[in-house]
Structure formats: structure tokens, C-alpha cells
PAGUMAR-726114 format. One line per 3 residues: number of its first residue (from 1); their letters; for each residue x, y, z of C-alpha. Coordinates in nm, 3 decimals. Layout:
N
NUM) A) X,Y,Z  ...;
end
This chain:
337
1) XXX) 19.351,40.612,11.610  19.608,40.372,11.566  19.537,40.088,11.798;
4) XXX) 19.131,40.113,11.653  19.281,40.126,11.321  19.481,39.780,11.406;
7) XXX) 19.190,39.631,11.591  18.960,39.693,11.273  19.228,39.552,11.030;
10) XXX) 19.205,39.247,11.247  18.880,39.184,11.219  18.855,39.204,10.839;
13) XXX) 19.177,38.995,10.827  19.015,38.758,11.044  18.657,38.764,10.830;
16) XXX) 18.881,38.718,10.506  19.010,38.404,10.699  18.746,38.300,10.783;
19) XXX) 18.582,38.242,10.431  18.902,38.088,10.279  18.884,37.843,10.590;
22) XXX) 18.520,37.713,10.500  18.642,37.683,10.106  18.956,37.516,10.204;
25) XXX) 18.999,37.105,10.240  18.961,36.772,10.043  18.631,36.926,9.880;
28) XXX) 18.680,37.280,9.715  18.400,37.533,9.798  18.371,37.826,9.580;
31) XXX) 18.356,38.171,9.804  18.037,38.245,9.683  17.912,37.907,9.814;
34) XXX) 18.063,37.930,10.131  17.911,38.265,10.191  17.548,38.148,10.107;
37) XXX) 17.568,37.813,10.292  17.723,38.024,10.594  17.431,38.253,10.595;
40) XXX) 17.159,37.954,10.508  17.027,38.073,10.198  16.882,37.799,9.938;
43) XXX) 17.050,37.718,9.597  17.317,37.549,9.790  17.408,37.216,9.696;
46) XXX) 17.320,37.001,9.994  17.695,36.831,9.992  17.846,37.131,10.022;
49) XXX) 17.620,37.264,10.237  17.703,36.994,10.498  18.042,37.050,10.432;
52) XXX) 18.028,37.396,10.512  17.804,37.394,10.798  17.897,37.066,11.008;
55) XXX) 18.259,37.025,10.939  18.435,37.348,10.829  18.240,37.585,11.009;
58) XXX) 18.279,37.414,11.369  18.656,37.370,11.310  18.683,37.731,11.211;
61) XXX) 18.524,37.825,11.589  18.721,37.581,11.761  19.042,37.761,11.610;
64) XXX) 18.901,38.098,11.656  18.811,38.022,12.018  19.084,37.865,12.149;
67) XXX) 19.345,38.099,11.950  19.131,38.405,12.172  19.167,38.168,12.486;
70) XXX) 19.527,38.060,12.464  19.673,38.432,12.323  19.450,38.606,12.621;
73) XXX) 19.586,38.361,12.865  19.932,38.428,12.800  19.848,38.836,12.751;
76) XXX) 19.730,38.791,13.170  20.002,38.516,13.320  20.288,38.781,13.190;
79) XXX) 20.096,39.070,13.338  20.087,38.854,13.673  20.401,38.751,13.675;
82) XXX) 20.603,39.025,13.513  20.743,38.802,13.284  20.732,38.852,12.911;
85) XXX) 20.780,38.444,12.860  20.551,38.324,13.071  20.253,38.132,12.877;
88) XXX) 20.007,37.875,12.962  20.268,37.629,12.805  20.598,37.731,12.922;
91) XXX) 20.496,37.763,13.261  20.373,37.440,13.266  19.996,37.488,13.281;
94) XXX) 19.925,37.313,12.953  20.144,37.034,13.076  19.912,37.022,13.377;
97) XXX) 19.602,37.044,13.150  19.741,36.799,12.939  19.791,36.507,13.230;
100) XXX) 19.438,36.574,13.360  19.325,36.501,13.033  19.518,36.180,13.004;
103) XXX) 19.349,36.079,13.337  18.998,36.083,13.116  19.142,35.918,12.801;
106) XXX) 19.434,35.687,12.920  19.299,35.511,13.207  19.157,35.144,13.096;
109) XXX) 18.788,35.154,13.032  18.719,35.513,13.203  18.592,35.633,12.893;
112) XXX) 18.356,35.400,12.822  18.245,35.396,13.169  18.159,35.764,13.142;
115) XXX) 17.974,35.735,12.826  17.823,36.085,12.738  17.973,36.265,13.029;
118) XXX) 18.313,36.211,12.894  18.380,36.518,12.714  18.257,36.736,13.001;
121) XXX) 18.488,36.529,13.304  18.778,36.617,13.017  18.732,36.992,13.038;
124) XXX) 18.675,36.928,13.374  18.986,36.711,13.444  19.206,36.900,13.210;
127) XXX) 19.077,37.228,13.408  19.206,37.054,13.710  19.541,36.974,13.628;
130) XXX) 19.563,37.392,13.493  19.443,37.495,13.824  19.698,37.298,14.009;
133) XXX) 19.986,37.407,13.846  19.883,37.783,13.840  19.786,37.711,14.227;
136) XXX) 20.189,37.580,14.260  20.295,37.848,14.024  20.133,38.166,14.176;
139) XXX) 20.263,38.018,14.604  20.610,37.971,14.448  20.603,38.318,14.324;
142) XXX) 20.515,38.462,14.630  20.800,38.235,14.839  21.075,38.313,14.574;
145) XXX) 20.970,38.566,14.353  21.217,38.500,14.143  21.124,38.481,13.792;
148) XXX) 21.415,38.255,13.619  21.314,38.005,13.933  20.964,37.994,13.813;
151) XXX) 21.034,37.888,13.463  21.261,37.665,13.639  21.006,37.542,13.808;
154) XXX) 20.752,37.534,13.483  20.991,37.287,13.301  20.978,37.067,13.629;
157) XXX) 20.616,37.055,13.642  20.646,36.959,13.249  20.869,36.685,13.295;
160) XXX) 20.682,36.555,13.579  20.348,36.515,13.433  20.512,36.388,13.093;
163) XXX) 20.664,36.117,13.331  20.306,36.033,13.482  20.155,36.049,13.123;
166) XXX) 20.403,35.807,13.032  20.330,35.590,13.287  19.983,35.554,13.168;
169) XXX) 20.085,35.480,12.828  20.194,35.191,12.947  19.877,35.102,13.093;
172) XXX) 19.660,35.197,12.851  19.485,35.006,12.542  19.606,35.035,12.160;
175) XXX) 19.289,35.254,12.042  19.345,35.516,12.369  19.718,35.548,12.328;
178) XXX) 19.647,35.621,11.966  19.399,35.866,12.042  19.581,36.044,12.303;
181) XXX) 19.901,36.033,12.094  19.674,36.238,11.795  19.543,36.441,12.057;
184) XXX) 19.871,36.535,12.169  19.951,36.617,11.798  19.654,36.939,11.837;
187) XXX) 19.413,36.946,11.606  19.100,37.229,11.569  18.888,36.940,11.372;
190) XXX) 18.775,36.745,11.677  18.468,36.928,11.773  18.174,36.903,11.556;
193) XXX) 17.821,37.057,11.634  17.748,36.853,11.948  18.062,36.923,12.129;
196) XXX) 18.085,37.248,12.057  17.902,37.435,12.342  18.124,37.260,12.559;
199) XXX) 18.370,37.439,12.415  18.233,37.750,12.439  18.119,37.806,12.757;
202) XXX) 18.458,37.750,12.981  18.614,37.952,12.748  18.377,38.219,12.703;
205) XXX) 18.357,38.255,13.114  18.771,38.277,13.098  18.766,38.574,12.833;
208) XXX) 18.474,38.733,12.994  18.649,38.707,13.384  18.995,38.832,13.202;
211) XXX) 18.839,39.136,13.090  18.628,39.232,13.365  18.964,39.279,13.536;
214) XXX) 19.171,39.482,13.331  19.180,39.812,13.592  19.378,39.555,13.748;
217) XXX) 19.599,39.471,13.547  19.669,39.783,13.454  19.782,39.835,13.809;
220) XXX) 19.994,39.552,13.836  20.209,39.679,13.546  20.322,39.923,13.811;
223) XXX) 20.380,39.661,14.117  20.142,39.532,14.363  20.200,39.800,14.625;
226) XXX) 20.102,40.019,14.355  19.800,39.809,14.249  19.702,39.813,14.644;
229) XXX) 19.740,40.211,14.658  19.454,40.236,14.372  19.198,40.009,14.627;
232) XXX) 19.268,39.682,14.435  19.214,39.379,14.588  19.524,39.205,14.467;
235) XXX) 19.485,38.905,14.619  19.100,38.793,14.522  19.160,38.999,14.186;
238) XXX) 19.494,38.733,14.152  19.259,38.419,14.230  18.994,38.486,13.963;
241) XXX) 19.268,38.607,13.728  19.400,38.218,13.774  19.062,38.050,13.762;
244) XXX) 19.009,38.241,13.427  19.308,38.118,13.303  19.340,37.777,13.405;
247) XXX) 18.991,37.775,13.270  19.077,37.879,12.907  19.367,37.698,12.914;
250) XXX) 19.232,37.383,13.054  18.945,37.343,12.822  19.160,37.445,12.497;
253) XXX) 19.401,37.181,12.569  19.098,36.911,12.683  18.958,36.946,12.348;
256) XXX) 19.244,37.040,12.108  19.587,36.907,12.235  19.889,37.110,12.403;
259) XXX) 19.876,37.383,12.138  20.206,37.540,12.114  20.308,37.881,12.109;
262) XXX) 19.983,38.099,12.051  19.970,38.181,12.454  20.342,38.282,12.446;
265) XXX) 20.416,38.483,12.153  20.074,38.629,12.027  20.040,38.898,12.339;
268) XXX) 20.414,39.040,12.185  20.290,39.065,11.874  19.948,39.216,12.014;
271) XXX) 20.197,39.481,12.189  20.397,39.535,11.864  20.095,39.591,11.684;
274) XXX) 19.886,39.800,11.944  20.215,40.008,12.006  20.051,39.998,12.427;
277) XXX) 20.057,39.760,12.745  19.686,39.924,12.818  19.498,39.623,12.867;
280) XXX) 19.164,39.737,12.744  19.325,39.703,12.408  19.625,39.435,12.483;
283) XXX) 19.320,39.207,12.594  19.122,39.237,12.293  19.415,39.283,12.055;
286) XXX) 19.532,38.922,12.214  19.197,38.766,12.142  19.202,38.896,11.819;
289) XXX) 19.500,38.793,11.680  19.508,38.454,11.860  19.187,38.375,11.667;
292) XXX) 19.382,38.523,11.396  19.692,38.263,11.370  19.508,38.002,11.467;
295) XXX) 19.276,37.992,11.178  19.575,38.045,10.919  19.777,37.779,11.092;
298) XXX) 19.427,37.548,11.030  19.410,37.648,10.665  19.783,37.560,10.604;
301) XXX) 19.725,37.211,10.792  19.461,37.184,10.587  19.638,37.281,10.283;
304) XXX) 19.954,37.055,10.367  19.785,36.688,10.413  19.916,36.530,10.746;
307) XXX) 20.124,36.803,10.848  20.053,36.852,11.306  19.932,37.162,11.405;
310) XXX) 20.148,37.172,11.649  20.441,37.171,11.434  20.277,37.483,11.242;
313) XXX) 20.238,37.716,11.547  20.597,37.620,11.623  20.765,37.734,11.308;
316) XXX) 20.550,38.074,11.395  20.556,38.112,11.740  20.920,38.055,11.794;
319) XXX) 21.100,38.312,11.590  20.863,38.560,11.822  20.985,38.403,12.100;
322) XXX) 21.368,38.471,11.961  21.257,38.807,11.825  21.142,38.908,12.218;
325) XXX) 21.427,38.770,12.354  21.710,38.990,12.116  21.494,39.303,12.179;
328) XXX) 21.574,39.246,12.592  21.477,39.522,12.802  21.313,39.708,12.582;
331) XXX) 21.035,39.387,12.533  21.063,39.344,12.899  20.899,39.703,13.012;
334) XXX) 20.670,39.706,12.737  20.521,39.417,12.863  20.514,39.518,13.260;
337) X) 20.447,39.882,13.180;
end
């Protein structure tokens, strides 16, 4: 009962959360307020309604959403790879995401050009530049299988498209390099009501894809030869295991910025907690807690005036990194089986 006793605790954490999200910011919104304007009752003044409903409330998703995307991401890639530090960032994917976004917002009048299709060719770009590097990621595995080599290989691809992003700096207008130098910052606040669904939808086909393959996974804790012996289709299962996550990844990073550490360290913590590499719980228990720490690192940007998100999910995310890293082998096998 333990791992339904942690999942449970989760969700209550995360409800709690969620209400001190939608009374947190410039404007103070009793609980009781929040609750009624979140539900749509009347008696709720019409100021704090809107507050609630079109500013807090979206935010609140967009960190719930992409904290499920970015920890379930990571919870997969280390399952593929057999590498307890591999992550959507640290293997470069984000870094991929993050140039095809620049594409969208850095080159000279391409955003204006595109008009209303802009936010849709920036999941679409930024999905592109995560499917590329996963692409290079998952053909260098097979040719060197060599896991020190492919994080080798994820700080190249990092460099690389920082060096092409900064090369369109250069080109770029004051009013996009500012925007793509917040952007880079992270933020959950971006995506009001409109946007949202674009949001959603990429994401929500990642999660879905990730967790219609966890017999899989499961497999692969034990090797691929294994994971063949049980009838799985390694192979195909591997491709839609990428697209899912260069999905997620690419539209979280399209919409909120290079968001650091959630992907890498939440799926250790998911383990810790879970005390199991099944992935019928490690999957859900990711998603969970992803949503999780990315709502309380929103409430304490929100609570701190002008402090990035970015630098937030750093001060977290790293001392799990450093924790996973001192435990060695034993973090290692937990997270391969």
C-alpha cells in the first residue's frame, strides 16, 4: 500500500498547491475566494474573479503540465538509455528544442509574417529541434553505446546550438532578443486562455504515448535481448518512445523556456518515494510530482518579485542531482532495474 499511499499524498499535496497558487501574486485572494471563483459560483467579486480565472488559473496548468511532461520525459530517456542522468536537458534535447524555437522568434520579421500561426510553428519548430537531437542521440547509442560518450555528446549538441542561437542574436531586432532572452529565463505565466490548448494537446499525446508503453519499459530495465525475449518490438516501441518525448519536451520548452532540472532529478525522487522502478507507478509518480515542484517553484517566483524560474528549479534540482550521484550504484540499478 505504500506506493498508493504516496501517489494519494501527492495528489492532495498537489490540490493544496494548487489553491495557494491561485491566492498567491500582486493581488491577494482569500482561499475561500479562490475556491468559489475556481468552481464559478456567484458572490465573487468580478476583479478577482478575472484574476483567478484568466491569469492564475492558466499559469497554474502550464506549471502542472509541463512539470508532468518534463519529469515523465526524463523518467523514459533514463529507462532508454540506462542512465540515471540522462534528462531532456542534459542530453541536449532541450538545447535542441530551444534553437528550433529561436528559429520562430529570432529570425527578422518571421513572427510577424506568421501572424496567428506563430505559436503553433513554435511547438512545431521547437518539436523539431527535440526530435533531431533524440534522432542523433538514440544512432550514437547504438554505434557506441557508451554512456559517458553520450553525455559527451549531449554537452556538444548544447554548445552547438547555443553557438547558432547566438548567431541569431546578432541578427535579430531589440524587442525579439528581449523576448527570447525572457523566454530563455522560463516562465509558467506566458500562456493565457487562448494559448493554452496548444499546450495541451502535444503534451497530453507525449504522456498518453509514454504510458501506453510501460510493458516495455519494464523490459528494458532488464536489457534489450531481454525486452526482445518477452515479444517486444524494441525498435518501433524505441521510435514512439522518442516521438513522445521529443514531443513533451519540445512543446514545454516552445512555450515556457529551457526549464531546468525537473526532467533530471524528479524521476529519482519519484523512485525514492515509490520505493520501485515498476513503471506503471514510476510513470505516474513522475507526472505527479513534476506537476508537483513545478507549481511550488511558481508560487515562490511569485512570492520573490523578479526572481527566474529557472534559477528556482536549479537550487532544487541540483542537490538531487548530487544526492544521486554520492548514492552510486545503488541509484544506478534502481533506476535500470
Amino acid at each position: 500500500m505504500r506506493p498508493v499511499g504516496a501517489l494519494a499524498a501527492a495528489l492532495l499535496a498537489l490540490s493544496a498547491l494548487l489553491l495557494l497558487h491561485l491566492g498567491t501574486g500582486p493581488v491577494p485572494v482569500p482561499t475561500r475566494e479562490a475556491v468559489r471563483a475556481l468552481l464559478g459560483l456567484s458572490g465573487v467579486d468580478p476583479a478577482l474573479f478575472a484574476v483567478v480565472r484568466e491569469v492564475r488559473l492558466p499559469s497554474a496548468l502550464t506549471a502542472m503540465l509541463v512539470g508532468a511532461a518534463l519529469a515523465c520525459s526524463g523518467a523514459v530517456m533514463q529507462t532508454l538509455f540506462a542512465n540515471p542522468l540522462a534528462g531532456p536537458s542534459v542530453l541536449g534535447v532541450s538545447s535542441g528544442a530551444g534553437l528550433g524555437a529561436a528559429l520562430v522568434l529570432l529570425v527578422p520579421g518571421l513572427s510577424a509574417a506568421l501572424g496567428t500561426a506563430a505559436d503553433g510553428a513554435l511547438v512545431l519548430a521547437a518539436f523539431a529541434g527535440a526530435l533531431v537531437v533524440l534522432v542523433a542521440i538514440v544512432y550514437a547509442d547504438r554505434r557506441l553505446g557508451d554512456p559517458v560518450t553520450l553525455l559527451i555528446l549531449g554537452l556538444m549538441v548544447g554548445h552547438l546550438s547555443g553557438a547558432l542561437v547566438s548567431v541569431l542574436e546578432v541578427a535579430a531586432g531589440e524587442g525579439s532578443l528581449r523576448g527570447f532572452v525572457l523566454w530563455g529565463m522560463g516562465s509558467f505565466a506566458g500562456v493565457g486562455l487562448d494559448r493554452l490548448p496548444w499546450l495541451v494537446l502535444p503534451i497530453a499525446a507525449g504522456l498518453l504515448l509514454a504510458l501506453g508503453h510501460v510493458r516495455m519499459l519494464d523490459a528494458l530495465l532488464l536489457g534489450e535481448e531481454y525486452a526482445r525475449s518477452m515479444g517486444v518490438g524494441v525498435r518501433a516501441a524505441r521510435t514512439r518512445l522518442i516521438l513522445a518525448t521529443g514531443l513533451m519536451a519540445g512543446a514545454s520548452t516552445a512555450f515556457c523556456g529551457p526549464i531546468a532540472f525537473i526532467g533530471l532529478a524528479t524521476p529519482h525522487l519519484a523512485r525514492a518515494v515509490l520505493r520501485t522502478a515498476d513503471h506503471r507507478l514510476i510513470l505516474p509518480g513522475s507526472a505527479l510530482l513534476g506537476a508537483l515542484l513545478a507549481l511550488a517553484c511558481d508560487i515562490l517566483v511569485r512570492r520573490v518579485d523578479g526572481l527566474p524560474l529557472n534559477a528556482i528549479t536549479s537550487l532544487i534540482g541540483a542537490p538531487v542531482v548530487v544526492w544521486v550521484l554520492w548514492s552510486g550504484r545503488r541509484w544506478a540499478r534502481m533506476a535500470t532495474g
